[in-house]
Phi, psi and omega in degrees: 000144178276202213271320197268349150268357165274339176296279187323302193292019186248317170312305193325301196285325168305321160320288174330292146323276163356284190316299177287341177241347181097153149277000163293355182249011182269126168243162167321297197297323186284349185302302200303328185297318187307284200277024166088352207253155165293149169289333177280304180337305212275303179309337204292290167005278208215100173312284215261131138298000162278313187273008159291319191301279226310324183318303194292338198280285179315310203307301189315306203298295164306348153317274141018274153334303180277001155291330204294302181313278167315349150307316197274317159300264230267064133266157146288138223248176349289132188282133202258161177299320179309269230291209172079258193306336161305310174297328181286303170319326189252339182248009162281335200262154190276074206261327197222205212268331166288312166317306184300292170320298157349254220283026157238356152300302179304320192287335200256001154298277160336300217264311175287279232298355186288305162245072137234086162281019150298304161322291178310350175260009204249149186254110184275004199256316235288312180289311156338297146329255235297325154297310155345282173295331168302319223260340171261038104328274234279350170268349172263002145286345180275330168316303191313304203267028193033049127303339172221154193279142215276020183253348161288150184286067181000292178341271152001282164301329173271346152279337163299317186291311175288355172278312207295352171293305190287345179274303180292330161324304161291340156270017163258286185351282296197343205040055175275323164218176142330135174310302204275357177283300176339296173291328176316310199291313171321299196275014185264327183294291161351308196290329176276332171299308217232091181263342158288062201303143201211153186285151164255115173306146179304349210301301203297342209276313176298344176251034160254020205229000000 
């Protein structure tokens, strides 16, 4: 393997590790055993274990992304803003083993960074952000073309959609509900932005891009 895929295969197996044990039981030496590796091999890589999370944080987070993407490829087009944020919405919640892994690296990332300030120094907010801003892109296009009503604040609403995501994410972790009571609760939310169904310009979808 060259260097950047010995990089990936060491996030993998830190996944792997995580999923089955949490994160808080991950150290460099079990990463190494999992992918098979030297422990100086897995260092030379990632000095820290803090900078194996963030890695592994990114990695997910583009993992992620290109589900996303394949959702949104098979709409129909023009993909309207509901579906857009439905689709973001649906591939946020931890329904299967890649999802399940996400948002469970994140949540218990999040949760060490509270007391690690190794953890705390890394900028672990930086993917968020960034969801955040696709997602008040694509309602204030929707604003434009009146699918949503132009006296809510875009901003806003897109950090309300990503906490109650990350929030009912975590009760399905935890098993509190259901994948799919979740996605109820999603699309009822939804239902109430875009209580019209209304066309969304393919517009919105390239500047969530």
């Amino acid at each position: 393997m060259d260097h950047a895929q010995r990089r990936v295969h060491v996030i993998d197996a830190l996944v792997r590790v995580a999923a089955a044990e949490g994160l808080h039981a991950v150290t460099l030496r079990a990463v190494a055993a999992e992918a098979g590796m030297s422990l100086n091999l897995v260092q030379y890589y990632f000095q820290t274990k803090a900078h194996l999370l963030h890695a592994a944080l990114e990695r997910l987070e583009q993992q992620s992304h290109a589900r996303w993407s394949a959702r949104l490829g098979g709409l129909p087009l023009p993909v309207t803003a509901h579906a857009f944020i439905e689709a973001f919405l649906t591939e946020a919640l931890p329904t299967d083993e890649a999802s399940r892994a996400f948002h469970l690296v994140w949540t218990s990332y999040a949760v060490l960074a509270m007391t690690d300030p190794d953890l705390a120094a890394q900028p672990f907010a930086a993917g968020p952000d960034r969801l955040e801003g696709q997602l008040a892109a694509v309602l204030r296009q929707a604003q434009r073309e009146g699918a949503l009503d132009r006296q809510r604040n875009a901003a806003n609403e897109a950090a309300h959609l990503l906490s109650l995501s990350h929030g009912l994410g975590t009760s399905v972790l935890v098993g509190q509900r259901t994948a799919d009571s979740a996605m109820e609760i999603l699309r009822a939310h939804l239902e109430r932005l875009f209580p019209v169904p209304a066309p969304s310009p393919e517009s919105a979808v390239g500047q969530a891009h």
